[in-house]
C-alpha positions as CSV (number, residue, x, y, z in Angstrom):
1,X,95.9,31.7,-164.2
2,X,94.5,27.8,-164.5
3,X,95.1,27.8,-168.1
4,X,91.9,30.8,-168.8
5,X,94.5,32.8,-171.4
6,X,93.6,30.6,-174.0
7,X,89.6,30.6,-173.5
8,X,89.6,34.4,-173.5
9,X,92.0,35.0,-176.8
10,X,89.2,32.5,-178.2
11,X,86.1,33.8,-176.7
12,X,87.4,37.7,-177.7
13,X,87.7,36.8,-181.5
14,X,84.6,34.7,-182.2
15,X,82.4,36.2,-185.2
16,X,79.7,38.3,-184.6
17,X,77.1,35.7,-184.5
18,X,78.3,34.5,-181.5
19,X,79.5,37.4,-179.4
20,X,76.9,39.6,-177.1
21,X,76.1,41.0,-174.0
22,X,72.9,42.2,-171.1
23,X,73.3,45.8,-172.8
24,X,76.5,48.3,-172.0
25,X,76.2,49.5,-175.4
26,X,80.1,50.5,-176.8
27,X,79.4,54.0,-176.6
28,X,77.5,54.5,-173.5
29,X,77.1,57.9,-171.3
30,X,75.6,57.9,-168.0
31,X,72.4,56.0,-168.4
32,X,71.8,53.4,-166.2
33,X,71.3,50.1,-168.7
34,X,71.2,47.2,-166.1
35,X,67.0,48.3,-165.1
36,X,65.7,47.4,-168.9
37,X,68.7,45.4,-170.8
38,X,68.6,48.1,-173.4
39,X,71.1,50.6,-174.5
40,X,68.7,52.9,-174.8
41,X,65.4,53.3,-172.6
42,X,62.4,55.6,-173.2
43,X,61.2,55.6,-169.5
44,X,63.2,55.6,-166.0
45,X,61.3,53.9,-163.2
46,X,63.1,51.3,-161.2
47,X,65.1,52.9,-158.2
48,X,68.9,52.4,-159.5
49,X,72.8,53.9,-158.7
50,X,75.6,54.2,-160.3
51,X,78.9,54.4,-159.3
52,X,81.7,55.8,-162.0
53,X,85.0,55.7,-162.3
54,X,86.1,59.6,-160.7
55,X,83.2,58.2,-157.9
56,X,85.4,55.4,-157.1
57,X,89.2,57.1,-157.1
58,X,87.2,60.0,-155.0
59,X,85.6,57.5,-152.4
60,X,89.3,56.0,-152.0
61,X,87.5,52.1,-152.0
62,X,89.7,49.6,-151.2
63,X,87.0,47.2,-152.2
64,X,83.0,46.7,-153.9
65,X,81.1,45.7,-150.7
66,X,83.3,49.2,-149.7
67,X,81.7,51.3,-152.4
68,X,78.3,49.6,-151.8
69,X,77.5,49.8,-148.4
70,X,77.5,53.8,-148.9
71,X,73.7,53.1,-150.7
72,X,70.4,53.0,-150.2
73,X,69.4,49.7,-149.2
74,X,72.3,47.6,-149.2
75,X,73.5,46.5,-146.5
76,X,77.2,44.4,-146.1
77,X,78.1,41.8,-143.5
78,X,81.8,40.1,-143.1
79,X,83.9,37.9,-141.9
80,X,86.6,39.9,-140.6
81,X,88.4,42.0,-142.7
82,X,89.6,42.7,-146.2
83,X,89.1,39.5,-148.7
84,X,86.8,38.0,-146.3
85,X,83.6,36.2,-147.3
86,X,81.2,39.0,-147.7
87,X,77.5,39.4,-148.4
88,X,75.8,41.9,-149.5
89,X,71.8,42.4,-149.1
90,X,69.5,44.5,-151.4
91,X,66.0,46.1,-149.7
92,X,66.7,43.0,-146.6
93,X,67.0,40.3,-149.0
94,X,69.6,37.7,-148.4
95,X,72.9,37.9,-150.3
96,X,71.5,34.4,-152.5
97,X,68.8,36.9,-153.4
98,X,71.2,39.4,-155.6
99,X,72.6,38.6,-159.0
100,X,76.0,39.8,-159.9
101,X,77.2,40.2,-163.4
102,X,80.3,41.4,-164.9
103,X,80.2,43.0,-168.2
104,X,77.1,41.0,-168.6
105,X,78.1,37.7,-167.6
106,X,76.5,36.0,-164.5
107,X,79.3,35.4,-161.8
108,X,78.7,33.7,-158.2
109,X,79.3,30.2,-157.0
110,X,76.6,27.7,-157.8
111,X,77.6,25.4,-154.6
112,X,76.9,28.2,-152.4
113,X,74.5,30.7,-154.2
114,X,76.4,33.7,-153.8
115,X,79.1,35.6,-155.5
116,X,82.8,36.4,-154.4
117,X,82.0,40.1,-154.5
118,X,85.2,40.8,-151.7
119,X,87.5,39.4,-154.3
120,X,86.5,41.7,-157.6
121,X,89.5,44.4,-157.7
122,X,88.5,47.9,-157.7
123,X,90.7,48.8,-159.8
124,X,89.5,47.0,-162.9
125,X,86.2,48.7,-162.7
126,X,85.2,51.7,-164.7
127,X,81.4,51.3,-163.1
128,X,79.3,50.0,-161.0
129,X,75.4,49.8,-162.0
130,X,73.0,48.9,-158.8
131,X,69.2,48.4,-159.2
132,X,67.1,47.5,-156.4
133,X,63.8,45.8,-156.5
134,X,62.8,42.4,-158.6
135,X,64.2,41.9,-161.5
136,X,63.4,38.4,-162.9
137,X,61.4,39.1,-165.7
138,X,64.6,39.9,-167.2
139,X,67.6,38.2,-165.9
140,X,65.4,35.4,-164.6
141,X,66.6,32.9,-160.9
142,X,68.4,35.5,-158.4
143,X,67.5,38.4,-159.3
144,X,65.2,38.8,-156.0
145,X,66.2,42.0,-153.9
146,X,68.1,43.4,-156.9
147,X,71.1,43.5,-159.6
148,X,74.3,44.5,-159.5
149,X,76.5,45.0,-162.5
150,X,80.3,45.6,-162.6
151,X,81.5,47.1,-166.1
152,X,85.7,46.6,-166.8
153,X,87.4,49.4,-167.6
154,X,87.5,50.2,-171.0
155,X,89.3,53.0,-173.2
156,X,88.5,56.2,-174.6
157,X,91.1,58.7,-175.6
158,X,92.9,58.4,-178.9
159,X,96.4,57.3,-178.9
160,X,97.9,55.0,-176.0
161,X,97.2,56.2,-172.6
162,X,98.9,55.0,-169.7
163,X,98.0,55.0,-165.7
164,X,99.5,53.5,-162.3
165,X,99.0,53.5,-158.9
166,X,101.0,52.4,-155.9
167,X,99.3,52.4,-152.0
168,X,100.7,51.6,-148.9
169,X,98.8,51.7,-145.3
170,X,98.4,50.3,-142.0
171,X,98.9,46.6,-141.2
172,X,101.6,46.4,-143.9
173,X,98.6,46.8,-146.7
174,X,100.0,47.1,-149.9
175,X,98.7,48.0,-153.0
176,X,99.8,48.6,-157.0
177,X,98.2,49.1,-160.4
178,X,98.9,49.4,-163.9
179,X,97.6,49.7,-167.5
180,X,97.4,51.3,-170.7
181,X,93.7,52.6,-172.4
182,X,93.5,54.0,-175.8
183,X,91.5,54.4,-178.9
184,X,92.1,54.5,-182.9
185,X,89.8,54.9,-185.2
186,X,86.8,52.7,-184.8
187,X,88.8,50.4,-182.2
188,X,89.8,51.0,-178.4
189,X,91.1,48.9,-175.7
190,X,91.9,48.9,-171.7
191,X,94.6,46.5,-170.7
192,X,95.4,46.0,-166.6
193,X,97.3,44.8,-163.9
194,X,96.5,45.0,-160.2
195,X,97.7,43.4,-156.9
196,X,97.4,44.1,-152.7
197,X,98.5,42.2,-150.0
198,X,97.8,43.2,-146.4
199,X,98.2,41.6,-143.0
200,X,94.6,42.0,-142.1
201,X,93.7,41.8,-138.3
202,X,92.6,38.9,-136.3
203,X,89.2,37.9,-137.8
204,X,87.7,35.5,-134.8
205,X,89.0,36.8,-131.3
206,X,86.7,35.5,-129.1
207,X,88.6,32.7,-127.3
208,X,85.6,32.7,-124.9
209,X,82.5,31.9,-127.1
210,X,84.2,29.3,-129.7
211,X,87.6,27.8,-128.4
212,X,88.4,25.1,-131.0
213,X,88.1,28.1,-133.5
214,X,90.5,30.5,-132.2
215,X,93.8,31.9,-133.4
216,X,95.6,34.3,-132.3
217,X,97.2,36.0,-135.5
218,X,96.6,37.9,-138.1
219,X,94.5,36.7,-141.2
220,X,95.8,38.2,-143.9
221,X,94.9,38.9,-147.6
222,X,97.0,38.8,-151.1
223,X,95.3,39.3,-154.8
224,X,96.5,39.3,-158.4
225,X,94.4,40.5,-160.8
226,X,94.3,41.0,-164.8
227,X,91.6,42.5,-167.0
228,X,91.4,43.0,-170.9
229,X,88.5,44.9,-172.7
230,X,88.3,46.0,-176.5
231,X,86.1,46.5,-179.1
232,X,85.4,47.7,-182.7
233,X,83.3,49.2,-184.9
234,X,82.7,48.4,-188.4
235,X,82.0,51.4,-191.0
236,X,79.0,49.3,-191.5
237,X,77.5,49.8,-188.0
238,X,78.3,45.9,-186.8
239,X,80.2,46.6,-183.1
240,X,82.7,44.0,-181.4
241,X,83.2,44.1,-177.7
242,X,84.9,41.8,-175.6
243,X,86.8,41.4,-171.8
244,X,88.0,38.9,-169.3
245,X,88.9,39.6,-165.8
246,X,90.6,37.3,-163.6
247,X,91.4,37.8,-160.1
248,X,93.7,35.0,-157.9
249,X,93.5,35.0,-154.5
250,X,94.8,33.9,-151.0
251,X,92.8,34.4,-147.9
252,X,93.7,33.2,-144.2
253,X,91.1,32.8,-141.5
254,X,90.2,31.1,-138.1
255,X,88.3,27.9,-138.4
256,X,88.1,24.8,-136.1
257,X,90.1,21.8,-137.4
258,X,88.5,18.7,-139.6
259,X,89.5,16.7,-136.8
260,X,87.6,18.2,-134.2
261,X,90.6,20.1,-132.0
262,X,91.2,24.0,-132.3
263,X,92.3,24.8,-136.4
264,X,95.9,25.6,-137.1
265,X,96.9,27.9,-140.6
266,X,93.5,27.6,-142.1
267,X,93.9,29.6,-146.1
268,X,91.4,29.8,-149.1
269,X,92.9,30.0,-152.4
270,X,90.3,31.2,-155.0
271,X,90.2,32.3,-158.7
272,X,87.1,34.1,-160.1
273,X,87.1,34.7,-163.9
274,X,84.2,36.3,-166.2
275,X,84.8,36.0,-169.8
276,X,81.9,38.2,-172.2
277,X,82.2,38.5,-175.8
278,X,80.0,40.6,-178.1
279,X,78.0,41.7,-181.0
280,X,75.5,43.9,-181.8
281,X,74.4,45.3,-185.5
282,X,71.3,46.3,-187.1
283,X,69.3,44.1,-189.8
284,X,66.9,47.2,-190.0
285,X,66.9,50.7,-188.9
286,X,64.6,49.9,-186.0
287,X,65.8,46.2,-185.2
288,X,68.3,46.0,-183.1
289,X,70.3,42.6,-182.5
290,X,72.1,41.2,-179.7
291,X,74.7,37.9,-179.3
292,X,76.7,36.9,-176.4
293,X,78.6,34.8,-175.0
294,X,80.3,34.3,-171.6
295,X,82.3,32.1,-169.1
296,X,82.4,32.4,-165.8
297,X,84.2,30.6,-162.7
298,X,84.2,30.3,-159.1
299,X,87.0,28.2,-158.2
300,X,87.9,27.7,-154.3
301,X,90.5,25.2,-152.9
302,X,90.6,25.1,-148.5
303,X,94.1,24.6,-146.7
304,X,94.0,23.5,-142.8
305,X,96.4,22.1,-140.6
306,X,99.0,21.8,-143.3
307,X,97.2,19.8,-145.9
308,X,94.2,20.2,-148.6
309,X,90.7,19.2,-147.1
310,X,88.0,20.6,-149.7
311,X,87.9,21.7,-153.2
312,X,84.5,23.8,-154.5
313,X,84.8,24.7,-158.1
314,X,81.9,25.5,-160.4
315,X,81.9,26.9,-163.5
316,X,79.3,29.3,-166.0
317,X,79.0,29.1,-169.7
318,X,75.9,31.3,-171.4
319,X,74.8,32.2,-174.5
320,X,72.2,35.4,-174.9
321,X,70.0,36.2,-178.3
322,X,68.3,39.8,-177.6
323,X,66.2,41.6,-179.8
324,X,65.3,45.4,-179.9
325,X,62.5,47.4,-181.8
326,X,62.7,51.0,-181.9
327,X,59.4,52.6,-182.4
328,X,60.7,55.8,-182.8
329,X,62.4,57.4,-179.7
330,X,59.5,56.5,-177.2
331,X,58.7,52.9,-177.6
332,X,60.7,49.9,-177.2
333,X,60.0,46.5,-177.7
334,X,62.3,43.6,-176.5
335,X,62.3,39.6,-177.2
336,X,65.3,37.2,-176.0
337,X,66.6,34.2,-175.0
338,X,68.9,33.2,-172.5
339,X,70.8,30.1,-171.9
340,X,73.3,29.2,-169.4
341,X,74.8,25.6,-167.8
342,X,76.5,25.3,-164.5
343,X,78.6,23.0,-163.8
344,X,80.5,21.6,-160.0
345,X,84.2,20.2,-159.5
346,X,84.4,19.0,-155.9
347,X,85.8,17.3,-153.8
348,X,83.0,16.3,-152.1
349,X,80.7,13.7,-154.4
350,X,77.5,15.8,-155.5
351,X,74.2,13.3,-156.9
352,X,73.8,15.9,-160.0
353,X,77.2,17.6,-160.7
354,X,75.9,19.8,-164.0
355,X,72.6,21.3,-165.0
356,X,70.9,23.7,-167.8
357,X,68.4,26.7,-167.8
358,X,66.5,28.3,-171.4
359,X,65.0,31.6,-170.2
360,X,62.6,33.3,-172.7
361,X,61.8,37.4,-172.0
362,X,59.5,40.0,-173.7
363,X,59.6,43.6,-172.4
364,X,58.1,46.4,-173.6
365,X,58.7,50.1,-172.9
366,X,57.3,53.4,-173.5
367,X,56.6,57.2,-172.9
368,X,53.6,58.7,-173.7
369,X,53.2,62.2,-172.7
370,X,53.6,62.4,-169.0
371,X,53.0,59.1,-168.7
372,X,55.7,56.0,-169.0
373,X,55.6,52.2,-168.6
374,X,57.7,49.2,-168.6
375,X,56.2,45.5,-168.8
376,X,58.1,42.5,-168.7
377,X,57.6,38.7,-168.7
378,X,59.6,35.6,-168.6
379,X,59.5,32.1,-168.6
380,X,62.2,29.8,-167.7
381,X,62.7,26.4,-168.0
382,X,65.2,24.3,-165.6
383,X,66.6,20.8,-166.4
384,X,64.8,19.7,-163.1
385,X,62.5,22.5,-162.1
386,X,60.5,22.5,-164.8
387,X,58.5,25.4,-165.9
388,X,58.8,29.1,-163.7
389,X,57.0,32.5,-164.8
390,X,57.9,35.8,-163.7
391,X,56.6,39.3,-164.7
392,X,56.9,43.1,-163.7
393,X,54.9,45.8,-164.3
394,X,56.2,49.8,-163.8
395,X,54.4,53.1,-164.0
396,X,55.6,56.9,-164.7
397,X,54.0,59.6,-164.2
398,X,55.6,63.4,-164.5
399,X,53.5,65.8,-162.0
400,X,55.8,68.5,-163.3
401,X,59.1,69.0,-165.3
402,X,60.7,68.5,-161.7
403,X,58.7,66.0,-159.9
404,X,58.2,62.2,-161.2
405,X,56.4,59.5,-159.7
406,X,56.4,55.9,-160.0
407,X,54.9,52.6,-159.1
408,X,56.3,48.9,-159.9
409,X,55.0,45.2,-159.4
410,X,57.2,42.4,-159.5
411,X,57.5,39.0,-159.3
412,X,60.8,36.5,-158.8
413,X,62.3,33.7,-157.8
414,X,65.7,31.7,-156.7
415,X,66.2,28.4,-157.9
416,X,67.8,26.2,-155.1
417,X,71.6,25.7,-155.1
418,X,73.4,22.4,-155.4
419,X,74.2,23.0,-152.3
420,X,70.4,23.4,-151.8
421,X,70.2,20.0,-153.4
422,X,73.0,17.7,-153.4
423,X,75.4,18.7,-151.0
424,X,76.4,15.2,-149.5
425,X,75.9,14.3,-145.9
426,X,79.6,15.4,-144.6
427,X,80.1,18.2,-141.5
428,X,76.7,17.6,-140.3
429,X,75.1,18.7,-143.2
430,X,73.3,17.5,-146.4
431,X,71.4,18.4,-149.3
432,X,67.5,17.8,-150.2
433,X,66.7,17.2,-153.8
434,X,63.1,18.1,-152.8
435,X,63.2,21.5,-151.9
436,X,61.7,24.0,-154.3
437,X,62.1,27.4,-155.8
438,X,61.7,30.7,-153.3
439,X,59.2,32.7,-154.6
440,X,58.3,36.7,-154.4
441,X,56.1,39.2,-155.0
442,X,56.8,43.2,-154.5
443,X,55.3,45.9,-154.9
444,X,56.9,49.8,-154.8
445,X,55.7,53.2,-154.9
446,X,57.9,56.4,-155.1
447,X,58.9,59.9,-155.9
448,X,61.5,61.8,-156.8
449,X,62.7,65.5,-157.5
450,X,65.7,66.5,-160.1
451,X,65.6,70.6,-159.6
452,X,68.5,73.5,-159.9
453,X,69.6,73.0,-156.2
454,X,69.8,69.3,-156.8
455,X,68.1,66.1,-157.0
456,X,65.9,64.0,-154.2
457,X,64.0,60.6,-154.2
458,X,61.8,58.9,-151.9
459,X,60.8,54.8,-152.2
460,X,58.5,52.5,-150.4
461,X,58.3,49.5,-150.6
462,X,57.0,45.7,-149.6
463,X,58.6,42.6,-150.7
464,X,57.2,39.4,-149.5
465,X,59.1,36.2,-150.0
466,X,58.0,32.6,-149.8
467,X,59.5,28.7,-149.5
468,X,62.5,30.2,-148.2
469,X,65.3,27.5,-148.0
470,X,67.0,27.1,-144.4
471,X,68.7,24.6,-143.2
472,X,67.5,23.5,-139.5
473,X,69.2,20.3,-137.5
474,X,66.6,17.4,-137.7
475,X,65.5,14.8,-135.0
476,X,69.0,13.4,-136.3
477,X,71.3,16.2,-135.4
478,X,71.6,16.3,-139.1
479,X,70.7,19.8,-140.9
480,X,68.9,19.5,-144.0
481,X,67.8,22.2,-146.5
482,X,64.0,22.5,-146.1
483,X,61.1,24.6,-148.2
484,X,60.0,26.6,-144.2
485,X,60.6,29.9,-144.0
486,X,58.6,33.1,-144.8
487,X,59.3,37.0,-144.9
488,X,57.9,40.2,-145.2
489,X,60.0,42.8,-145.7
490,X,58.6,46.6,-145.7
491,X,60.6,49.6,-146.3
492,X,61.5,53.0,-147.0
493,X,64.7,54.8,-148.9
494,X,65.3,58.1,-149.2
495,X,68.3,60.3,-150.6
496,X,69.5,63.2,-151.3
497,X,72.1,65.3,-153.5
498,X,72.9,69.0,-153.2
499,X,75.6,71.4,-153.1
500,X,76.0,73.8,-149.9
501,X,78.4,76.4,-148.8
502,X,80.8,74.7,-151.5
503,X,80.1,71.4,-150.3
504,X,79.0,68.5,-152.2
505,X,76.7,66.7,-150.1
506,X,74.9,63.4,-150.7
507,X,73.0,61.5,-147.9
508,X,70.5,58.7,-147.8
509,X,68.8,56.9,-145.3
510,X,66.7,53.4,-144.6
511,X,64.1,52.8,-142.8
512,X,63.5,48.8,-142.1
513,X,61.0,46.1,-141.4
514,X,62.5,43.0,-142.4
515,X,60.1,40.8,-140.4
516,X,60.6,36.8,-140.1
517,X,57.1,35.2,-140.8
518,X,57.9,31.3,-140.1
519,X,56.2,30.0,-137.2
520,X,58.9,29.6,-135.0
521,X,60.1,33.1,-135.2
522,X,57.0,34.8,-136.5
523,X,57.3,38.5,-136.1
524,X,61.6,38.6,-135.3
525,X,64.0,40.6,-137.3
526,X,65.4,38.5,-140.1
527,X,69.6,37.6,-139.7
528,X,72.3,40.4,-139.6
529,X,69.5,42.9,-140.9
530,X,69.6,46.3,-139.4
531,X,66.2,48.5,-139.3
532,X,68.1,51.7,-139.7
533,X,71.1,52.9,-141.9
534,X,72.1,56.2,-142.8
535,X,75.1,57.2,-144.9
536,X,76.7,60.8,-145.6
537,X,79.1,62.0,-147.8
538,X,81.0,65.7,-147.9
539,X,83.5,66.4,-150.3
540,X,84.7,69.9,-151.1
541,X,87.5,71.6,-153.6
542,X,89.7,74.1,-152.5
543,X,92.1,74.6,-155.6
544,X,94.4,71.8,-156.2
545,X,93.8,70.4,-152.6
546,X,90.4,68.3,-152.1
547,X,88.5,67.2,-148.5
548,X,86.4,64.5,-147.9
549,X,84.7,62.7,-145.1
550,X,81.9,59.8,-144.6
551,X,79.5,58.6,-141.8
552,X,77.9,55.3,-142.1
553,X,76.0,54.1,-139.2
554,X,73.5,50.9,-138.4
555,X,71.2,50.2,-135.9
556,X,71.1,46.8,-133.8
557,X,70.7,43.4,-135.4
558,X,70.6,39.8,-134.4
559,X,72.9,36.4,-135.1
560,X,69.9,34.2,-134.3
561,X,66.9,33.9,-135.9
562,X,65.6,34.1,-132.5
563,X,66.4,37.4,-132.1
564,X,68.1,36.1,-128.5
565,X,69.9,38.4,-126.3
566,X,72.8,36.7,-126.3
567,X,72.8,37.5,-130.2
568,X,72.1,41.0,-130.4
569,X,75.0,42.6,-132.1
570,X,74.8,46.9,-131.2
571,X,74.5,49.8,-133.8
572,X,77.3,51.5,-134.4
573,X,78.6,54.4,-136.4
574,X,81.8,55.1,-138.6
575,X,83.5,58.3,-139.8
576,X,86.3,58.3,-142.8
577,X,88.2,61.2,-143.7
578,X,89.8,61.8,-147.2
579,X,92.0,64.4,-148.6
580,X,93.9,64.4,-152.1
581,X,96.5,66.9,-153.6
582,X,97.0,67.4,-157.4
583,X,100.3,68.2,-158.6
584,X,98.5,68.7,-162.1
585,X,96.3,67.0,-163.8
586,X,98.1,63.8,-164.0
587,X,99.6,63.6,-160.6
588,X,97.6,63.1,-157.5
589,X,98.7,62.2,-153.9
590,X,95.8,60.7,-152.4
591,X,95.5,60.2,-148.4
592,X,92.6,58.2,-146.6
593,X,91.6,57.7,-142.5
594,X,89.2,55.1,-141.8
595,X,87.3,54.2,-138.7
596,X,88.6,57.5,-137.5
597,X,87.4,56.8,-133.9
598,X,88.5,53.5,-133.9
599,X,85.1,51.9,-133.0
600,X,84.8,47.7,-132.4
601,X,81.7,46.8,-134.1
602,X,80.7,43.1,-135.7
603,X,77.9,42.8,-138.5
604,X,78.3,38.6,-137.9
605,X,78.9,37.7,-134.0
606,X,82.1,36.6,-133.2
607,X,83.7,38.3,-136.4
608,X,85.5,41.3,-135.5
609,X,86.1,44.4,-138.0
610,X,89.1,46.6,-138.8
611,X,89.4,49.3,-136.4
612,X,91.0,52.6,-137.5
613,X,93.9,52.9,-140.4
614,X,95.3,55.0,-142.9
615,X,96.3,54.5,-146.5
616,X,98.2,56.9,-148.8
617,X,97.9,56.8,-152.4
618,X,99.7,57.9,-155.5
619,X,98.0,58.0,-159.2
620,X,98.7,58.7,-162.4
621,X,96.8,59.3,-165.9
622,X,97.8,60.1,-168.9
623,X,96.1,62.9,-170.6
């Protein structure tokens, strides 16, 4: 796996000055950590998910964008099928606008600006953490519309524990995982194997609209994936933690050839790899201390017509110092630095191949009474930005032991891409080095209700968001990356989470004004977003047998920034049944239809979507 083995057997036994992480603490229940960066938080305010393990083998996911879509807010658009370049939005944002980390290590490509999120197996994950709304006074560029945080698998349960699964389903998808968790003493460890291969379906079948890009076959999708995770704690209260995941990858898809004629056996091989190691101990009984380390990668090599024609390969490396003072069990006090340095391999000539960010954070947090805040700010410093200052500001308030409200202000920003910047004039295309940072500011208010039936929330919101980067063709017939574009988006979540006549029922619905504000388009619906979603789930056990189903459906959205006719993709809807049988309570046969009605729909034009399949599933665990 491009010689990584090595980096992570080095990485996973540094000493404890080095090793660290954005929080996870080693022995961590169901609190959400990703909102504050601290293991423990005295208030809750920002509007976050969080997806566990059971959620995950219940929901039957064959991937993340999968398990995400079914939130509040996010929103997925694809390529065509399984392993296909995927974004995924937060509150309208665009998929640039959302930064991904895996155990606490920043992943994504730094050529394009957004992470491989298609290509993370599911079943290396042991949770998912999702908070929506501005978080760059603590993670600092990206974190615009939100963060997302995928934690490995770890283990538990003393003595050696071992699980598998095997799948198969339509369009000869095929599917297999193994590992082994445990604990002894003060030590556990989760070690994994995973793979799936699938035919796929045709991704681009309109021979109509783009001729030189059509092929009629199936694009299919193969992955390998390993992931380690262990840690330790000393008698002295000094804790070790360390993982690496690495997932390989081969995609096929439908592009028009370099030479200008209709494509022919166009495949992506790709590698993504996230490396954290950790330590965290306590000078004094109030202080505690945080190290990390971490490597990432985004490695991509392009096949077409028989022969390479485009390497993109960047690579990560960070280094975190954060420091926590307990005040007792209602105030919190946070100081930290954060340093990363990305780096390009291509095969394309970039101007400015590496560069270097220092990020400096205070936060501070604390319940009084009723009453709870959270303040952060940050400044970060670019190699060729300069200067940038973010900050946040939450509020709390408890109208009763059921009912909590809460207001937020934030500010963020995206630092442009190389891409953004350098990407040299080849395809039509080229980078500016003067474009600028996008900026942000939002602003939230909501309410929510945790009671004996169950548990409700309701969140407004307005996110407006300048200097956006596009890329229009010049006078030229060049594109360039230019500072233009503005947007306001406005909108409201709500969800749900009850139990009736048996049934576990959770629902949650958007409500959407992603509004272009540029002068050409002034007043439009910003790309691929949809004013509506609503998602439903239903689950239900009767004995050893277990039901399930799932609607997801969108309203209309738009290709072109326009909002053309000719670009007006329709809402659609999609139902998924589920059903499992335990044998006892290791065994479980595990059967899953999706896209029961077999509906066409596209969320990018020209990109078609898998119409209806089934998969069956067998699992095991170790008690």
């Amino acid at each position: 796996m491009r010689n990584s083995l090595p980096l992570a057997a080095v990485l996973l036994g540094l000493p404890s000055c080095v090793l660290a992480d954005h929080g996870d603490a080693l022995l961590l229940g169901q609190q959400v950590i990703t909102a504050s960066r601290t293991g423990h938080s005295p208030v809750s305010i920002a509007s976050s998910s969080l997806i566990t393990r059971d959620e995950i083998e219940r929901q039957q996911a064959g991937s993340v964008p999968e398990l995400l879509q079914r939130l509040a807010g996010v929103s997925i658009t694809s390529n065509g099928g399984r392993g296909k370049s995927t974004s995924v939005s937060i509150r309208g944002t665009s998929d640039k606008h959302v930064l991904v980390l895996i155990d606490g290590v920043r992943v994504g490509s730094a050529t394009s600006g957004s992470a491989a999120l298609q290509s993370i197996p599911v079943e290396q994950i042991e949770r998912i953490e999702i908070v929506r709304g501005p978080r760059s006074s603590l993670y600092g560029s990206e974190a615009m519309g939100g963060v997302i945080q995928i934690f490995t698998r770890r283990g538990g349960a003393e003595g050696f524990k071992p699980y598998f699964s095997v799948g198969a389903g339509s369009r000869s998808s095929y599917s297999g995982s193994a590992g082994v968790a445990g604990s002894h003493g003060n030590g556990w460890f989760n070690l994994g194997v995973a793979s799936e291969s699938t035919d796929g379906i045709n991704a681009r079948a309109y021979r109509s609209r783009y001729p030189d890009a059509y092929e009629p076959d199936a694009d299919g999708y193969r992955e390998l994936s390993a992931q380690l995770r262990a840690g330790y704690r000393f008698d002295n209260g000094l804790e070790l933690d360390g993982s690496w995941l690495q997932s390989e990858n081969h995609s096929d898809f439908d592009s028009r050839s370099t030479n200008g004629a209709r494509g022919h056996d166009a495949y992506r091989d790709g590698s993504l790899q996230a490396i954290s190691g950790r330590a965290r101990f306590s000078p004094l009984a109030f202080w505690d201390v945080t190290l990390q380390a971490g490597h990432s990668e985004d490695l991509s090599d392009n096949f077409q017509d028989g022969r390479f024609y485009s390497r993109f390969d960047t690579r990560r490396d960070s280094l975190s110092w954060q420091n926590d003072f307990n005040f007792g069990e209602a105030q919190v006090l946070s100081l930290g630095v954060d340093y990363k340095k990305d780096r390009v391999d291509s095969s394309d000539v970039y101007a400015e191949d590496s560069r270097y960010n220092k990020g400096y954070f205070v936060q501070y947090q604390a319940a009084f009474g009723r009453h709870g805040v959270q303040a952060g700010l940050r400044r970060d410093k670019d190699e060729f930005f300069g200067s940038h200052d973010t900050g946040s500001l939450g509020y709390s308030f408890d109208l009763s032991d059921a009912l909590t409200l809460t207001a937020a202000y934030g500010t963020a920003y995206r630092a442009p891409t190389f891409n953004d910047l350098y990407y040299p004039l080849t395809n039509g295309m080229e980078g500016n080095p003067d474009v600028q940072p996008e900026e942000s500011e939002s602003y939230e208010i909501g309410i929510r209700g945790n009671h004996d039936w169950g548990e409700w929330s309701i969140n407004a919101y307005e996110n407006q968001i300048e200097d956006l980067i596009v890329w229009p063709i010049g006078s030229d017939g060049i594109r360039r990356a230019v500072n233009v574009d503005v947007a306001r988006i406005r909108g409201i979540e709500t969800s749900v989470a009850t139990v009736l006549a048996g049934w576990d029922v959770n629902a949650n619905m958007t409500f959407m004004d992603p509004q272009d504000r540029s002068k050409a388009n002034h007043g439009h619906l910003l790309q691929h977003r949809a004013k509506r979603q609503f998602n439903l789930d239903l689950d239900r056990q009767f004995g050893a047998v277990g039901l399930g189903a799932s609607l997801y459906a969108a309203s209309e959205r738009f290709e072109k920034a326009s909002n053309a006719e000719d670009s007006r993709m329709p809402g659609y809807a999609l139902v998924d049944l589920r059903s499992e049988y335990r044998f006892d309570e290791a065994w479980r046969l595990q059967v899953k239809l999706s896209n029961l009605f077999d509906r066409d729909y596209e969320t990018i034009q020209t990109y078609e979507q898998p119409g209806r399949a089934v998969y069956f599933t067998v699992r095991y665990q170790a008690l």
